[in-house]
TORKOL-4160 file (C-alpha; in steps of 0.2 Angstrom, whole numbers, padded with zeros to 4 digits, m for minus):
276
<pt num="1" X="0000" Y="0000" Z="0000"/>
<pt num="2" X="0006" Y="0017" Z="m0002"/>
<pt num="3" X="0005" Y="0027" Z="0012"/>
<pt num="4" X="0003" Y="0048" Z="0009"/>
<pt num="5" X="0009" Y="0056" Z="0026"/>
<pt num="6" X="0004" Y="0074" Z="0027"/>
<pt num="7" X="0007" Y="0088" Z="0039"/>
<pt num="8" X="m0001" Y="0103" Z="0042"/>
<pt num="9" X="0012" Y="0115" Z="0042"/>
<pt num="10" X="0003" Y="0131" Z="0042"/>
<pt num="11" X="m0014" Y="0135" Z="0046"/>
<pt num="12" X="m0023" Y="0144" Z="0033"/>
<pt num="13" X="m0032" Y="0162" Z="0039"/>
<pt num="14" X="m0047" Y="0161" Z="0026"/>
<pt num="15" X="m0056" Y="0145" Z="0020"/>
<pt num="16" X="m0045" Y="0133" Z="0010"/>
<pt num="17" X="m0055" Y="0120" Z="m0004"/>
<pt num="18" X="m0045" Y="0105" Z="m0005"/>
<pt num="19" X="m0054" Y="0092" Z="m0015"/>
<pt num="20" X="m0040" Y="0088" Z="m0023"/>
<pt num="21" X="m0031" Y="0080" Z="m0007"/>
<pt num="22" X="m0040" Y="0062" Z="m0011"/>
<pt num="23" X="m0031" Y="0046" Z="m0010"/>
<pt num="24" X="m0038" Y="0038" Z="m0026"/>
<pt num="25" X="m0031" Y="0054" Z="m0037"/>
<pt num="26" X="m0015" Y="0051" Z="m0029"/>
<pt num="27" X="m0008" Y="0037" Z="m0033"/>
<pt num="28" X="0005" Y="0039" Z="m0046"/>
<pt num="29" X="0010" Y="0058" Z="m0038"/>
<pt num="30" X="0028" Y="0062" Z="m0033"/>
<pt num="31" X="0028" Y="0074" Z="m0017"/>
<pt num="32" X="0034" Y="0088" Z="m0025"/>
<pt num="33" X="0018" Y="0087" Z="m0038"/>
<pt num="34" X="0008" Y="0086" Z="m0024"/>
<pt num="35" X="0015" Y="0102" Z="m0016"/>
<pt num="36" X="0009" Y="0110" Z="m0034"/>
<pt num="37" X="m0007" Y="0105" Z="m0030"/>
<pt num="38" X="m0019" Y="0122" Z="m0033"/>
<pt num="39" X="m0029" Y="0124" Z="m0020"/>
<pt num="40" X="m0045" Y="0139" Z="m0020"/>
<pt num="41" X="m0037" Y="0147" Z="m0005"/>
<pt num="42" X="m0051" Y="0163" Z="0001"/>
<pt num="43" X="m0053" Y="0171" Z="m0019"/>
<pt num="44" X="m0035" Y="0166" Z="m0023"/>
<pt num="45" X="m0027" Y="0152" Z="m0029"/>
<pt num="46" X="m0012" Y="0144" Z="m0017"/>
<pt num="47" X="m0003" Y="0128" Z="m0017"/>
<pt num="48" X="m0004" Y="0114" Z="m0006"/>
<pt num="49" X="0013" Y="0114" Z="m0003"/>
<pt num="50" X="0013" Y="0132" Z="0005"/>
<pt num="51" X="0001" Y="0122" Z="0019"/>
<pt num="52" X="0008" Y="0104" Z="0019"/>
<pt num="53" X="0022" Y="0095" Z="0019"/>
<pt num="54" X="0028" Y="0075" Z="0022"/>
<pt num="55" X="0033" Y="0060" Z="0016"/>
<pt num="56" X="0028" Y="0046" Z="0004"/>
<pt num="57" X="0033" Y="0026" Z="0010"/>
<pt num="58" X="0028" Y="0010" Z="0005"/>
<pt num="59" X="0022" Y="m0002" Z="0014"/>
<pt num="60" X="0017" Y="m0019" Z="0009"/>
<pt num="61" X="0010" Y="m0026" Z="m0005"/>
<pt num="62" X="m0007" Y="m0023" Z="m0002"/>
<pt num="63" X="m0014" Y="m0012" Z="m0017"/>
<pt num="64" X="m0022" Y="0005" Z="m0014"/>
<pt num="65" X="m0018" Y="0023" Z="m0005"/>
<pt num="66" X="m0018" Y="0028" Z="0011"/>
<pt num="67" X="m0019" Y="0047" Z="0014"/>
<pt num="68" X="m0015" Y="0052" Z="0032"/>
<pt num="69" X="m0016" Y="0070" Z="0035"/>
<pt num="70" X="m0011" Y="0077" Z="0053"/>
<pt num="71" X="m0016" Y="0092" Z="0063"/>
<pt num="72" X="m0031" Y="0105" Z="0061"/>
<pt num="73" X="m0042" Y="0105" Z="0047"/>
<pt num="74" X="m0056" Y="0116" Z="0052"/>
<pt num="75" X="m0053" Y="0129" Z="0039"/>
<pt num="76" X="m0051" Y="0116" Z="0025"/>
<pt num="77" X="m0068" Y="0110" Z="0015"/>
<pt num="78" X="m0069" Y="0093" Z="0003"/>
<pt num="79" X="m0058" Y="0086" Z="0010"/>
<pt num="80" X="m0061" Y="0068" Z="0001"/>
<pt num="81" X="m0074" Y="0076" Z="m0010"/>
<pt num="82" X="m0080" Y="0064" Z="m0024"/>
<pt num="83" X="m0067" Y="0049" Z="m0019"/>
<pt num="84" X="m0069" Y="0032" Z="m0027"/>
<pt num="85" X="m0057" Y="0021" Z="m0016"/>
<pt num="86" X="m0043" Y="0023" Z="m0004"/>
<pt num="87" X="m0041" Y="0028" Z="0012"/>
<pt num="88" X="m0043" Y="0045" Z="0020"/>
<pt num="89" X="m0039" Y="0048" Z="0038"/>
<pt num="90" X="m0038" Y="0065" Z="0047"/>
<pt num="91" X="m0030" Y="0067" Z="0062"/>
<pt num="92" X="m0039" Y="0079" Z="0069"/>
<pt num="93" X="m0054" Y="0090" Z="0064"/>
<pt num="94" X="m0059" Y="0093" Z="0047"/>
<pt num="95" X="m0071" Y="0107" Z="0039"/>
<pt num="96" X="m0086" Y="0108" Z="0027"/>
<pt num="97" X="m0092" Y="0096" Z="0014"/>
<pt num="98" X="m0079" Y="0083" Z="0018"/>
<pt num="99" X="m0083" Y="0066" Z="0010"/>
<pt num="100" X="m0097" Y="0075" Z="0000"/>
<pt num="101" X="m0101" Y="0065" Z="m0019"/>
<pt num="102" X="m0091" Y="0050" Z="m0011"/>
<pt num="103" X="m0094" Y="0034" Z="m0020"/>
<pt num="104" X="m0079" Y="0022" Z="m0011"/>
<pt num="105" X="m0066" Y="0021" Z="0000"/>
<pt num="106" X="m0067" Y="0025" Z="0018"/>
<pt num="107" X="m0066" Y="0041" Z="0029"/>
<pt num="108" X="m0058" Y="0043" Z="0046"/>
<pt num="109" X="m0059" Y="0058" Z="0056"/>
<pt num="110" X="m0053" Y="0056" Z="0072"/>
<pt num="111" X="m0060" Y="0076" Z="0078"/>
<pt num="112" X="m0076" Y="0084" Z="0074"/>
<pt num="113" X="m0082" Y="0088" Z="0055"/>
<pt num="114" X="m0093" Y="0102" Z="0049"/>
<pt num="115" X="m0107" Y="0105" Z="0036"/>
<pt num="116" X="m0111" Y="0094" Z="0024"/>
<pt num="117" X="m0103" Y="0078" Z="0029"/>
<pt num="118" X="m0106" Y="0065" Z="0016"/>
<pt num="119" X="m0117" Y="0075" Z="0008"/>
<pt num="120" X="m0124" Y="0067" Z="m0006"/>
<pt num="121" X="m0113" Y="0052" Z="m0004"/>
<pt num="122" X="m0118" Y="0036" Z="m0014"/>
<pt num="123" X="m0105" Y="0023" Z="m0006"/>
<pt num="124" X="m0092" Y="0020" Z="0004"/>
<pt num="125" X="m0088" Y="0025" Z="0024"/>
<pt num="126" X="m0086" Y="0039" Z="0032"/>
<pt num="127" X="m0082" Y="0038" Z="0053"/>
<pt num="128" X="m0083" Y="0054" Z="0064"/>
<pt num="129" X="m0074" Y="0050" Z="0081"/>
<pt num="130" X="m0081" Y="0067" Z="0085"/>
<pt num="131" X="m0097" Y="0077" Z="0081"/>
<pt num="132" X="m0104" Y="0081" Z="0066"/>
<pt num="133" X="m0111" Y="0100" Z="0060"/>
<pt num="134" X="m0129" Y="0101" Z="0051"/>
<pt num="135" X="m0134" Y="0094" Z="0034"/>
<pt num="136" X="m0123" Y="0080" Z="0036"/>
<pt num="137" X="m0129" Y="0065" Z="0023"/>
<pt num="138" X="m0139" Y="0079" Z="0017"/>
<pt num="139" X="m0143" Y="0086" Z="0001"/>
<pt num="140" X="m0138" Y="0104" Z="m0004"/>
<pt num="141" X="m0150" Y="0117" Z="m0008"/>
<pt num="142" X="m0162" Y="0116" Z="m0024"/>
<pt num="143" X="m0156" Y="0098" Z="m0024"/>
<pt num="144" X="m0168" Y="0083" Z="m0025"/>
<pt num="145" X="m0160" Y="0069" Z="m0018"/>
<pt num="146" X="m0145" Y="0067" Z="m0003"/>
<pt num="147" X="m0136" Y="0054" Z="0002"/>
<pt num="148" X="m0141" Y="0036" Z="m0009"/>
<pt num="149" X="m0128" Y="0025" Z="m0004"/>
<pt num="150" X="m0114" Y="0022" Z="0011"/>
<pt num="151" X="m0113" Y="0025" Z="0029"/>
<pt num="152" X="m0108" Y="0039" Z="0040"/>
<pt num="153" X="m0104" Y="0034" Z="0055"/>
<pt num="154" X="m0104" Y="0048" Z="0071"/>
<pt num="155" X="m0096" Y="0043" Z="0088"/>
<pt num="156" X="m0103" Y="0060" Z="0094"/>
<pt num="157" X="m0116" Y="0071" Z="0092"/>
<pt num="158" X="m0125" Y="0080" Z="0075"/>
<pt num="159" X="m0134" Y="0097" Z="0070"/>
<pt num="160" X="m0150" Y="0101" Z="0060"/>
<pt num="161" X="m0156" Y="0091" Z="0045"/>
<pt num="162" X="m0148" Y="0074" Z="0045"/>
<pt num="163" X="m0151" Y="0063" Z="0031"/>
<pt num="164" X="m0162" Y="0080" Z="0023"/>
<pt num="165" X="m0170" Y="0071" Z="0006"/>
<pt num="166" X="m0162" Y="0056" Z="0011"/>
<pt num="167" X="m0163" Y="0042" Z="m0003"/>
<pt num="168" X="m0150" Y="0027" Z="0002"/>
<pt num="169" X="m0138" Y="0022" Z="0017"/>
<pt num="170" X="m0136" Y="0023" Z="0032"/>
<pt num="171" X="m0134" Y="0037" Z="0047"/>
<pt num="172" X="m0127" Y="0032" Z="0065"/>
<pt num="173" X="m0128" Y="0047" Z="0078"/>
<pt num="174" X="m0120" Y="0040" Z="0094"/>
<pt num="175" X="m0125" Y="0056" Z="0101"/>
<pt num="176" X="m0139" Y="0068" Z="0102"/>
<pt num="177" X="m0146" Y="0075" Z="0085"/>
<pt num="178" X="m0155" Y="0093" Z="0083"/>
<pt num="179" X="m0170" Y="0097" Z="0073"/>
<pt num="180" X="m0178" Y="0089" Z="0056"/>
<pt num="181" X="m0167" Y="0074" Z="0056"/>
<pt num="182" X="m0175" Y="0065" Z="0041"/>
<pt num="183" X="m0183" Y="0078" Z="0036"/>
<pt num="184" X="m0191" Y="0074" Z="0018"/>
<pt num="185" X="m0182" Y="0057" Z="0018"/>
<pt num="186" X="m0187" Y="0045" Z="0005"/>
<pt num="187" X="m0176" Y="0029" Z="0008"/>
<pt num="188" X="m0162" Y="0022" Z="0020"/>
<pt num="189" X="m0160" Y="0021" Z="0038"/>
<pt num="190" X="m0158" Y="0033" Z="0052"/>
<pt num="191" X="m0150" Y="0030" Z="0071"/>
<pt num="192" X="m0149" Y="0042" Z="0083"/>
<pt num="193" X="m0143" Y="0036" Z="0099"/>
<pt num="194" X="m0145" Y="0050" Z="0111"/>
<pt num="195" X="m0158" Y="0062" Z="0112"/>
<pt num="196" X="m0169" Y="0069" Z="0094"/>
<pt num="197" X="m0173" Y="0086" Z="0093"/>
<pt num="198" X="m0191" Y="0091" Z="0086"/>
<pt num="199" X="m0200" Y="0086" Z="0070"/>
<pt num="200" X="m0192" Y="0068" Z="0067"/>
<pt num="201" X="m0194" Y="0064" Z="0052"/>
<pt num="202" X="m0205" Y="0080" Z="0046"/>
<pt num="203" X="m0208" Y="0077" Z="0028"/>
<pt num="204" X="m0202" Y="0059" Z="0023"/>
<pt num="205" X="m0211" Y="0048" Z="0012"/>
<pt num="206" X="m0201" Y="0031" Z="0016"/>
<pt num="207" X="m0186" Y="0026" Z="0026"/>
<pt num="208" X="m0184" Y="0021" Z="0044"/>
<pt num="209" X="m0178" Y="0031" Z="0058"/>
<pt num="210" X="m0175" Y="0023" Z="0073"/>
<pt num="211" X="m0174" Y="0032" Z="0090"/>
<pt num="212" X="m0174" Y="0029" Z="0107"/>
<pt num="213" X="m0192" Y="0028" Z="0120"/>
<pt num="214" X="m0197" Y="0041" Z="0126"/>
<pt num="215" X="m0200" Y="0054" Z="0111"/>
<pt num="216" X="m0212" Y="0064" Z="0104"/>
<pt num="217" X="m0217" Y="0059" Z="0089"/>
<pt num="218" X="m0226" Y="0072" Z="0076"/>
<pt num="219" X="m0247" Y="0067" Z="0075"/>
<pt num="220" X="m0245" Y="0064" Z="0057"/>
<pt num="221" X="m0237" Y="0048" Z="0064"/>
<pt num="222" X="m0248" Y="0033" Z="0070"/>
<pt num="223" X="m0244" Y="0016" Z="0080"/>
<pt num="224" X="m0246" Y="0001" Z="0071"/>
<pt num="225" X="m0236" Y="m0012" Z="0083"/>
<pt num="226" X="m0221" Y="m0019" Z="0098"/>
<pt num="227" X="m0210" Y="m0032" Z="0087"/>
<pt num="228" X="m0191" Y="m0034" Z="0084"/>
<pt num="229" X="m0188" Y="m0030" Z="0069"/>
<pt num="230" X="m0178" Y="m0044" Z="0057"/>
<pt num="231" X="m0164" Y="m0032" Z="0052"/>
<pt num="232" X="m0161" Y="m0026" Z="0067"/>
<pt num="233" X="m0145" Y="m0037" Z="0074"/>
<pt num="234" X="m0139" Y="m0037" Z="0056"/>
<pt num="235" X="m0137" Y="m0020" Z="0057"/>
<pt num="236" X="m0131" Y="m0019" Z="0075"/>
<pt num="237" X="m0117" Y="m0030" Z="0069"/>
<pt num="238" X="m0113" Y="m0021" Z="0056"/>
<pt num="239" X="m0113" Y="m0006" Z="0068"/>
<pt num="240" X="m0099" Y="m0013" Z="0080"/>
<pt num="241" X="m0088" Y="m0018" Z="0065"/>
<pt num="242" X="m0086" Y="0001" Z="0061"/>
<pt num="243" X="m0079" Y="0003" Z="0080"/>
<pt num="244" X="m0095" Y="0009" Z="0088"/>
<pt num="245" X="m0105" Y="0003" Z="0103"/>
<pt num="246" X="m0121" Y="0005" Z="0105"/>
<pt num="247" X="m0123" Y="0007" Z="0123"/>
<pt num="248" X="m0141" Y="m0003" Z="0130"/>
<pt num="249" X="m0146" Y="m0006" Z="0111"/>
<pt num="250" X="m0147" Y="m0022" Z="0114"/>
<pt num="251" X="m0148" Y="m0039" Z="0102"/>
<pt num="252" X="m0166" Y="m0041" Z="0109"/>
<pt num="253" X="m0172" Y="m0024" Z="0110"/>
<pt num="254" X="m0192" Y="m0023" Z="0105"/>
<pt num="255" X="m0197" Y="m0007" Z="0095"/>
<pt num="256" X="m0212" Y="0003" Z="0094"/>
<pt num="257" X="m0216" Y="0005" Z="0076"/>
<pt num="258" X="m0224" Y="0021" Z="0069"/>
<pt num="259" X="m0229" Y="0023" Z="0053"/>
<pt num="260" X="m0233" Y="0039" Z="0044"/>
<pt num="261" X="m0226" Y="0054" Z="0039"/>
<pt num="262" X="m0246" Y="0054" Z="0035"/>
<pt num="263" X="m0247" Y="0072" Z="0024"/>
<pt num="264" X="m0235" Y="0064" Z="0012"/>
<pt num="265" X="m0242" Y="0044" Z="0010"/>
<pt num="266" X="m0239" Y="0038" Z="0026"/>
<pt num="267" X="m0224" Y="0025" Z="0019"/>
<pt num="268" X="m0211" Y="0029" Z="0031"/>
<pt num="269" X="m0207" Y="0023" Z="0049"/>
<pt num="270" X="m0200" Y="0027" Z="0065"/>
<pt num="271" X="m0195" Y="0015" Z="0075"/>
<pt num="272" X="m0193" Y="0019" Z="0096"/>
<pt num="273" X="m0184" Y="0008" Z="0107"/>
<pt num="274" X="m0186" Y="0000" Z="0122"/>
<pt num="275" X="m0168" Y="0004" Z="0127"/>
<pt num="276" X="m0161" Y="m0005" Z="0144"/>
């Protein structure tokens, strides 16, 4: 595998657009191309070498690339933008739109991430050790659909508008969530572990949301039944195996099952918990 080791040499003063710094558009690069990188830095043009500097090694004979970039990225946006394969991992906070139009490959952002995570992602993974800002697996403004495909994964907690026009994937919240998660969703699955703000699932025409006991529901939403669901150890499997716990989600858990939202059909769910 080769294995991109960045350094964040100097924090940048005004927004810097780095979608260029993806590991499946970097595998044949020497370092000094990718110090020629040109990056949108404020209404200017820099590049990346005037922010980063490192090393390339090998390792192994496993295929692929492994970009590792190091230090504080919170004035960086795309970061891993439109990625197909590879292996991004941020050691430390990242800014907007990071993993946005992603199709492959994997994500690891061992801080917090802003806007638009994963937005309008069809594949691949992307893990937030931290917490996420608003809109993430969302779609952007004047845009029909979101996220179709993938799985963000967030240790901590998220903002407004999850999974907005949400058509595909998945969404972990470990944490709390704020308002209109779900909100006009029309396929794919929603967690939020911690405490939902209002209007869950405002809008959506299918999907599942799943959330813990104990919330209020909009009255557009109607009960239908307790069960356990089929998918559900499935997916808490698949949960663990991206290194995240689900503390008193349990393998036996029963659910409440809503169905609604009923002003746009009444297709979707909402699924609350009887957590431990």
């Amino acid at each position: 595998m080769r294995v991109i080791d960045l350094r964040l040499t100097r924090e940048p003063n005004l927004p810097l657009e780095a979608e260029r710094l993806r590991p499946d558009s970097l595998e044949q690069t020497t370092l000094d191309e990718i110090y020629a990188l040109p990056l949108l830095y404020g209404n200017q043009t820099a590049e990346a070498g005037e922010f980063l500097r490192g090393e390339i090694r090998e390792t192994g004979d496993a295929p692929g690339v492994s970009l590792i970039l190091r230090g504080d990225f919170r004035r960086v946006k795309r970061l891993g933008q439109g990625m197909q394969s590879g292996e991004l991992i941020i050691e430390g906070s990242c800014g907007f739109h990071a993993g946005a139009e992603m199709g492959g490959g994997r994500i690891t952002i061992r801080g917090d991430a802003g806007d638009w995570l994963g937005a309008h992602m069809t594949g691949g993974v992307i893990r937030v050790e931290g917490s996420a800002g608003h809109w993430a697996g969302a779609s952007y403004r004047g845009k029909t659909q979101g996220m179709r495909g993938g799985a963000i994964i967030i240790h901590g907690n998220a903002g407004r508008m999850t999974g907005t026009k949400m058509r595909g994937g998945l969404i972990v919240v470990n944490g709390d969530c704020l308002e209109f998660p779900g909100y006009d969703m029309n396929a794919g699955t929603i967690l939020i572990a911690g405490h939902s703000g209002r209007h869950i699932g405002s809008g959506m025409v299918r999907g599942t949301i799943i959330v813990r006991e104990g919330h209020d529901l909009l009255p557009t939403f109607y009960h239908d039944c307790t069960y356990q669901p089929p998918f559900w150890q499935l997916m808490r499997s698949y949960i663990e195996t991206q290194g995240l716990v689900l503390d008193g989600w349990d393998v036996d858990c029963f659910f409440d099952r809503y169905s609604g939202e009923a002003m746009t059909g009444g297709k979707g769910e909402v699924l609350l918990c009887h957590t431990a």
